[in-house]
C-alpha positions as CSV (number, residue, x, y, z in Angstrom):
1,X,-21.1,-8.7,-8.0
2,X,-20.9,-6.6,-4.7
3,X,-17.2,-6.8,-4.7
4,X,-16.6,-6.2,-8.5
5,X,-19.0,-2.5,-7.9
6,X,-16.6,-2.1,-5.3
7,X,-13.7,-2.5,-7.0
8,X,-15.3,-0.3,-10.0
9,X,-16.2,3.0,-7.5
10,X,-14.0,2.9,-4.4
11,X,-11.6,5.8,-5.0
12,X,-9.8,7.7,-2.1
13,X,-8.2,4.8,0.0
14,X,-8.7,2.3,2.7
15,X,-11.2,5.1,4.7
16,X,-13.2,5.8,2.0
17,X,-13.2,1.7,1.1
18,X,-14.4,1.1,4.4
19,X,-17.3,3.5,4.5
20,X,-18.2,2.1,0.8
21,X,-18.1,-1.7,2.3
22,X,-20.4,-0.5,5.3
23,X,-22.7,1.0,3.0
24,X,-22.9,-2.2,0.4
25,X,-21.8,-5.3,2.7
26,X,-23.4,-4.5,5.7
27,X,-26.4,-2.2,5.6
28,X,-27.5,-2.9,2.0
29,X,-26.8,-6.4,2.0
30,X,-26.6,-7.7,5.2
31,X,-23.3,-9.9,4.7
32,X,-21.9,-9.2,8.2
33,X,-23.0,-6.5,11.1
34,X,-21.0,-3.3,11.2
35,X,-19.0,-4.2,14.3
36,X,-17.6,-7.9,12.6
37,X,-16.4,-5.2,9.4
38,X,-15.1,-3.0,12.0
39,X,-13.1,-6.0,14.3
40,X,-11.9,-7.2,10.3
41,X,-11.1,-3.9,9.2
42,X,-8.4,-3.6,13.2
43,X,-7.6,-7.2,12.3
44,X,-6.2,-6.4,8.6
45,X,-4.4,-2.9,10.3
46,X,-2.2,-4.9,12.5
47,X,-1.1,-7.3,9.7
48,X,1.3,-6.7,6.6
49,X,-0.4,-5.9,3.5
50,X,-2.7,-3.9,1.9
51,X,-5.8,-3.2,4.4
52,X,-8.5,-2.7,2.2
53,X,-7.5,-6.0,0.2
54,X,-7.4,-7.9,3.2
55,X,-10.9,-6.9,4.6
56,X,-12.6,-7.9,1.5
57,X,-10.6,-11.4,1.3
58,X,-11.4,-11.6,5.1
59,X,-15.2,-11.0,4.3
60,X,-14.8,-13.7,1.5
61,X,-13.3,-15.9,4.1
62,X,-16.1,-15.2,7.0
63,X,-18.8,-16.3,4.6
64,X,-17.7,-18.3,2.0
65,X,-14.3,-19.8,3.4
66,X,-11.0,-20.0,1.2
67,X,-12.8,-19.9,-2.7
68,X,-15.0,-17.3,-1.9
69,X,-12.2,-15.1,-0.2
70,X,-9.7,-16.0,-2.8
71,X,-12.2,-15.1,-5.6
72,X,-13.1,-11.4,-3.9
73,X,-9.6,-11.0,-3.8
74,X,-9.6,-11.7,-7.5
75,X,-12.3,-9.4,-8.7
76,X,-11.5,-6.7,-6.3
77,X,-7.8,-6.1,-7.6
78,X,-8.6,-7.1,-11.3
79,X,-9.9,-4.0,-12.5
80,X,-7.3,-1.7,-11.1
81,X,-4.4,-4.7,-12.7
82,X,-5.7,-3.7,-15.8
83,X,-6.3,-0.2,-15.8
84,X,-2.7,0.1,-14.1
85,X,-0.9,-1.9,-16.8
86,X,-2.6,-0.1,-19.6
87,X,-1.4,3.0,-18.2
88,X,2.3,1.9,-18.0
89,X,1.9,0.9,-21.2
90,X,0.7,4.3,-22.5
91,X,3.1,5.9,-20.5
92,X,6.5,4.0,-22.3
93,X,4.4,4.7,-25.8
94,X,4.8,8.2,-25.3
95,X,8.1,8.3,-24.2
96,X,9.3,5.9,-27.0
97,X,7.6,8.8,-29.3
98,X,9.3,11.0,-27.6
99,X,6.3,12.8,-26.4
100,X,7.0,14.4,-23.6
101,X,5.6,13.9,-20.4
102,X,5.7,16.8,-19.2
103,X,1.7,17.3,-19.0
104,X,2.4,15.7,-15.2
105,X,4.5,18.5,-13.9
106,X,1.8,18.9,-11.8
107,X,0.6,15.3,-10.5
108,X,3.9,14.8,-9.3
109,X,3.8,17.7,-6.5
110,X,0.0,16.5,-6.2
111,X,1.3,13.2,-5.9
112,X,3.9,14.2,-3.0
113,X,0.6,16.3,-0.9
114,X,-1.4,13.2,-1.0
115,X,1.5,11.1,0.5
116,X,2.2,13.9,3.4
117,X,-1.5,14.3,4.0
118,X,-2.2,10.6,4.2
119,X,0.7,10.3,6.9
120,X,-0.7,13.4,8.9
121,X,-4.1,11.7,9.0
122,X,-2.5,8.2,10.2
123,X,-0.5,9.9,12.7
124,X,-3.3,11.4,14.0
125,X,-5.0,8.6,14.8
126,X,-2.2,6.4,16.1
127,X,-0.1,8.5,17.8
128,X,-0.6,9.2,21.0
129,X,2.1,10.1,23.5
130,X,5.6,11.0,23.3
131,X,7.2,7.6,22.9
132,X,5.6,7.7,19.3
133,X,6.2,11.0,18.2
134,X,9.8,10.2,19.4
135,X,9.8,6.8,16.8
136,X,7.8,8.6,13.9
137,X,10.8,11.5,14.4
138,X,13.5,8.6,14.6
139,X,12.1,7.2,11.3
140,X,12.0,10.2,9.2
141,X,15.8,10.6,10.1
142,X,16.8,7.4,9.0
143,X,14.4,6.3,6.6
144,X,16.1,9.7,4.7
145,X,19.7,9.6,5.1
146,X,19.9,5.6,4.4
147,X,17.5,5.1,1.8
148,X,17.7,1.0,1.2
149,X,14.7,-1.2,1.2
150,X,16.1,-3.0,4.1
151,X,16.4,0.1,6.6
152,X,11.9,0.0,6.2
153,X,11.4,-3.8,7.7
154,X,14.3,-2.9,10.7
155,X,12.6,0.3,11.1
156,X,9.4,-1.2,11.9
157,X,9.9,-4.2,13.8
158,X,12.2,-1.5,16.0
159,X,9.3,0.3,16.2
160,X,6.6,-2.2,17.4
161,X,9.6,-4.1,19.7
162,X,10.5,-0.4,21.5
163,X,6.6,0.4,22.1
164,X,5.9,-3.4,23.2
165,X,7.9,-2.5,26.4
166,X,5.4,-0.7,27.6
167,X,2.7,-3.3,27.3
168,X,1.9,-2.6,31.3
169,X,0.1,0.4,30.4
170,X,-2.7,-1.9,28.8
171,X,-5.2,-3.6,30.5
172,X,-5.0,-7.3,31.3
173,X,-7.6,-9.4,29.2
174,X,-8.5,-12.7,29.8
175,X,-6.8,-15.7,27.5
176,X,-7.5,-19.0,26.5
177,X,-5.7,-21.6,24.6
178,X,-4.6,-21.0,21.5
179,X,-5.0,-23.2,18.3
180,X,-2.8,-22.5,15.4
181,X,-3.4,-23.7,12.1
182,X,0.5,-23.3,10.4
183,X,-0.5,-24.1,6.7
184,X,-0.7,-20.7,5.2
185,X,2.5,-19.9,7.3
186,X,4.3,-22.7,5.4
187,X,2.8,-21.7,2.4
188,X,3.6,-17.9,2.6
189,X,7.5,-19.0,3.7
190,X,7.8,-21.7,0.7
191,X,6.5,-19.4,-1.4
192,X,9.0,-17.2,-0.9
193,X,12.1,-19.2,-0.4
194,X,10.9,-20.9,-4.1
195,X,11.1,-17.4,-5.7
196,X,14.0,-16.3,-4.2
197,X,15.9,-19.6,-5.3
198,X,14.5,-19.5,-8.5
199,X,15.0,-15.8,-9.5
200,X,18.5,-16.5,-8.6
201,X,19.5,-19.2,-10.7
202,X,17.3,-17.9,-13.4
203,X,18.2,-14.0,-13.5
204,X,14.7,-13.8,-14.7
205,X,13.2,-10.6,-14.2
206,X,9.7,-11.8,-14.1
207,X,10.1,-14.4,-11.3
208,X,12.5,-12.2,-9.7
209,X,9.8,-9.0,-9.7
210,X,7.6,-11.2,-8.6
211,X,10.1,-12.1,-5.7
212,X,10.7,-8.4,-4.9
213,X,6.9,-7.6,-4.3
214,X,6.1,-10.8,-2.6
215,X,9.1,-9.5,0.1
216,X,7.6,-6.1,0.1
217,X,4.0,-7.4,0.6
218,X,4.6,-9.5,3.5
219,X,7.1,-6.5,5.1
220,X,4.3,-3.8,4.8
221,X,2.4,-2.4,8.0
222,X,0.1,0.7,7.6
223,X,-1.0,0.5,3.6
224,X,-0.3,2.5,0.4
225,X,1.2,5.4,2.2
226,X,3.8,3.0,3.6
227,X,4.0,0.6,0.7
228,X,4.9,3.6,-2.0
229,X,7.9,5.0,-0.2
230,X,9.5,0.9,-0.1
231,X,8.7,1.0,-4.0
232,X,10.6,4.5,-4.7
233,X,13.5,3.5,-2.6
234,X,14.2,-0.1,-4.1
235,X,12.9,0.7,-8.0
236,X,13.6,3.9,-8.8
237,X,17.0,5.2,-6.3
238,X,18.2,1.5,-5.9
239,X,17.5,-0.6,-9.1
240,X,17.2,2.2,-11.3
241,X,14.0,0.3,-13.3
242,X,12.3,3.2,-13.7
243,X,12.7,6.7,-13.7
244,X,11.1,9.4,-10.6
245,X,9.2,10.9,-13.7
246,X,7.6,7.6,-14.5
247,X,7.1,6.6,-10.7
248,X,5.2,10.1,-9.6
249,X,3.3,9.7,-13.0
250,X,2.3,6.1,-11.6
251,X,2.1,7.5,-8.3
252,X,-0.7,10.2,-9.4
253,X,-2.6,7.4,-12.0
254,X,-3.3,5.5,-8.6
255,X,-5.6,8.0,-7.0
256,X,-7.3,8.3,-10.4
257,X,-7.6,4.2,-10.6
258,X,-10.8,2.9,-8.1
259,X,-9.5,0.0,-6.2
260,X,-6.7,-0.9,-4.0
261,X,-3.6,1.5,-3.5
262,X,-1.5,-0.8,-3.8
263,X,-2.3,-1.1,-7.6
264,X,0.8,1.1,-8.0
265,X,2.7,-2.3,-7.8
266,X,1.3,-3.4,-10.9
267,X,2.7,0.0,-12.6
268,X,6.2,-0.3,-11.3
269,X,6.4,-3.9,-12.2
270,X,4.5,-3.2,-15.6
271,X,7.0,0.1,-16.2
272,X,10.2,-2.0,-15.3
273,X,9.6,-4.7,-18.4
274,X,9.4,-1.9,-20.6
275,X,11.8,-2.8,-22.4
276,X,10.2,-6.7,-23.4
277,X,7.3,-5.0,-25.2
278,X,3.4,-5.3,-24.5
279,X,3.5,-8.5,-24.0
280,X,6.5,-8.0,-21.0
281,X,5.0,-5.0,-19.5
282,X,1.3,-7.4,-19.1
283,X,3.9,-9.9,-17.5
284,X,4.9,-7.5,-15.4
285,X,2.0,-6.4,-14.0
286,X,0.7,-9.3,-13.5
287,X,3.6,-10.8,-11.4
288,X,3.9,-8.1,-9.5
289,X,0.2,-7.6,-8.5
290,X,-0.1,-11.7,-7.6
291,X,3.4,-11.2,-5.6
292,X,2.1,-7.4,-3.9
293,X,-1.5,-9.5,-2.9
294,X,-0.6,-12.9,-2.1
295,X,1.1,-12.7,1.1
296,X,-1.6,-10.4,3.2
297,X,-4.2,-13.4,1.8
298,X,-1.8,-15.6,3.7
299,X,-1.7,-14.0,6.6
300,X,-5.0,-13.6,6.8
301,X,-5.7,-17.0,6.1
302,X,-3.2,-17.7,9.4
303,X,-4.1,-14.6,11.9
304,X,-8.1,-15.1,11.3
305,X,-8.7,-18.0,13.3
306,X,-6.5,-16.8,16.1
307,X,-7.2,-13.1,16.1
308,X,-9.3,-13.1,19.0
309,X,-7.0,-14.7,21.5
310,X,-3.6,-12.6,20.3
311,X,-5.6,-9.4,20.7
312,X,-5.9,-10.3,24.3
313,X,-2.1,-10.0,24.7
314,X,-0.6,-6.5,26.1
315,X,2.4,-6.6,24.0
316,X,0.8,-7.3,21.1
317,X,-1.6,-4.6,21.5
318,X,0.9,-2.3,22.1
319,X,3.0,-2.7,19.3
320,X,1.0,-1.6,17.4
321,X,1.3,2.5,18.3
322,X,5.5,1.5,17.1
323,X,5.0,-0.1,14.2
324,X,2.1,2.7,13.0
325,X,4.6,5.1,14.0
326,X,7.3,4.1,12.4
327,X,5.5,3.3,9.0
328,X,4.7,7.5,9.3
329,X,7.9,8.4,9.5
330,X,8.6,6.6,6.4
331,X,6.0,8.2,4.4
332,X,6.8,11.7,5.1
333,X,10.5,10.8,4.3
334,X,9.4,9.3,1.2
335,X,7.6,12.6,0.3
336,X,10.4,14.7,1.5
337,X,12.9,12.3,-1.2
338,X,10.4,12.8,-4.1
339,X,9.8,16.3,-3.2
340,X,13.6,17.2,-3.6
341,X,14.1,16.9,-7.2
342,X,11.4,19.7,-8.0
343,X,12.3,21.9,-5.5
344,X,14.4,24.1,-7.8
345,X,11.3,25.9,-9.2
346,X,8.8,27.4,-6.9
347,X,5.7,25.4,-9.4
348,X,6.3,22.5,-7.4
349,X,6.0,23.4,-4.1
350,X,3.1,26.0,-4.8
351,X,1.1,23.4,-6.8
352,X,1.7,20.9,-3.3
353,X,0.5,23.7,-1.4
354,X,-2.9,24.4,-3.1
355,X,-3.4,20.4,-3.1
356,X,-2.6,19.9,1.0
357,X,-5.4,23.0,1.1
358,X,-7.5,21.6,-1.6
359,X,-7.5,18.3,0.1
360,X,-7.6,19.7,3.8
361,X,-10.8,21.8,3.3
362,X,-12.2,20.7,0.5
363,X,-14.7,17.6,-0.1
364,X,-13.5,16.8,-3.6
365,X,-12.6,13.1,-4.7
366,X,-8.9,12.5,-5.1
367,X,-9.7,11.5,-8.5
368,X,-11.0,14.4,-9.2
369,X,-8.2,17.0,-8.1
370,X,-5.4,14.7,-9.9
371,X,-7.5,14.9,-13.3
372,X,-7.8,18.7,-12.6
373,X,-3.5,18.4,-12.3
374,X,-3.3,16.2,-16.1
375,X,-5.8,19.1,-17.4
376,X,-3.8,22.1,-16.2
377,X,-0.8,20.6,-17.4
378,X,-1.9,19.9,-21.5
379,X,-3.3,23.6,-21.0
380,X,-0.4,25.1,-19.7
């Protein structure tokens, strides 16, 4: 019951989720103490995946073992599955009645400030020296002149390998033997292999969005930010599933949505099965939210038991300042590409403007300031 008011009320991203779970799941309820949320909450940064989602199946895990976390994961992404599909589904209804949807002019260059402010308040926090700037720079470059879904997982592992080097800068910490349990490895590999094997003798679109989403959920570091900018590039520049109007529409509907950030996976994969009816667009969004989830659940399932010995490596720990880095660069690039298109009027780029202000000094829910956007945009 915890988990599903959680899933009902926690708008704003993986900081606000985090202050929500300390509130409930530690000083309300006394699940775990503050600093075990806290060591999850690092634990589920350094993995693929979305962050949020993992901290709440790793809770599940801590106290309940695999049911329990499997069945937070459950509740805690239902609501926003549903809410998510419904609105791809209103969204092809109005364009199949050719209604236009031009009542989101605003979202969109909403849409774009969120996405530039979320990657100025990660690389706040994570970068910290010139080495990272230098990455997060690198990125941007490349991540906009070769747009392919495959240029995000080389940028990242680049990332994390180039700041490993300088793993001497961290302190030495003891280590001890480490015991591996490889199960949810082999699970999260065969799992993938099947649905890449299958989609491709098939050539059917639901097992092969579900294959596309499972790649992109084991490939992400760094959350939403980093997670919409993969989804842009492969379904809307690369594919073609979708359209940029329907994807910033989707994009904006996620802030509005409580729950994970990663919902907007549901949307895309909802929106690109348009064409199959109701029935294929709740297909769609359903295999695309099991195949967006299920691998960070695996790797949590695998890094868990071990997390406490691989923290004590340098090079692992830093890594970490790369691969944040690099997942930056590829959100501001991704809000730079979906910028682009509207910058022929100055609407757009005013309306981002007031938002990166609104946002920046102002203590109103993101919910909030994107219903403001649909508002002004059925007024005006």
């Amino acid at each position: 019951m915890d988990i599903l008011l959680l899933s009902l009320t926690a708008f704003g991203g993986p900081q606000v989720h985090l202050m929500m779970m300390i509130e409930r799941l530690v000083r309300k309820r006394r699940y775990i103490t503050e600093e075990e949320l806290l060591e999850l909450q690092a634990l589920c940064q350094v993995l693929p995946g979305p962050s949020s989602t993992q901290t709440v199946t790793a809770i599940g895990l801590k106290i309940g073992g695999q049911p329990l976390a499997y069945l937070s994961l459950l509740v805690w992404s239902l609501p926003a599955m549903v809410l998510m599909t419904l609105a791809a589904i209103g969204i092809h209804y109005l364009e199949k009645n050719n209604i236009s949807l031009g009542f989101t002019r605003f979202v969109g260059p909403m849409a774009v400030a969120f996405l530039i402010y979320g990657a100025y308040m990660i690389a706040r926090k994570v970068v910290h020296n010139h080495l990272g700037w230098s990455l997060l720079i690198l990125s941007t470059i490349v991540a906009h002149f070769y747009p392919s879904p495959y240029m995000t997982p080389v940028l990242i592992v680049s990332g994390g390998v180039a700041a490993s080097l300088n793993f001497r800068k961290h302190e030495k910490m003891e280590r001890g033997p480490i015991r591996i349990k490889w199960r949810p490895i082999i699970f999260w590999i065969s799992v993938l292999i099947a649905a890449a094997v299958i989609g491709k003798i098939t050539n059917s679109l639901p097992v092969r969005l579900f294959e596309n989403f499972y790649r992109n959920g084991s490939l992400v570091f760094g959350g939403g930010q980093v997670l919409i900018p993969l989804l842009y590039n492969e379904f809307v520049e690369f594919k073609h599933y979708l359209t940029e109007q329907e994807f910033l529409a989707g994009m904006a509907l996620t802030q509005v949505v409580p729950g994970p950030v990663f919902s907007i996976a549901t949307f895309v994969g909802s929106t690109s099965m348009q064409s199959d009816g109701i029935a294929g667009q709740m297909l769609g969004g359903f295999v695309s939210t099991a195949g967006i989830f299920l691998p960070g659940t695996f790797f949590i399932f695998f890094a868990y038991p071990v997390w406490d010995q691989l923290k004590r490596y340098r090079g692992i720990r830093a890594s970490l300042e790369g691969i944040h880095a690099a997942s930056c660069g590829l959100t501001i690039a991704a809000a730079v590409s979906l910028f682009q298109p509207m910058a022929s009027s100055p609407q757009p780029l005013i309306t981002a403007i007031i938002t990166l202000l609104v946002i920046a000094f102002a203590k109103i829910p993101s919910y909030l300031i994107i219903l403001a956007g649909l508002v002004l945009g059925l007024v005006f």
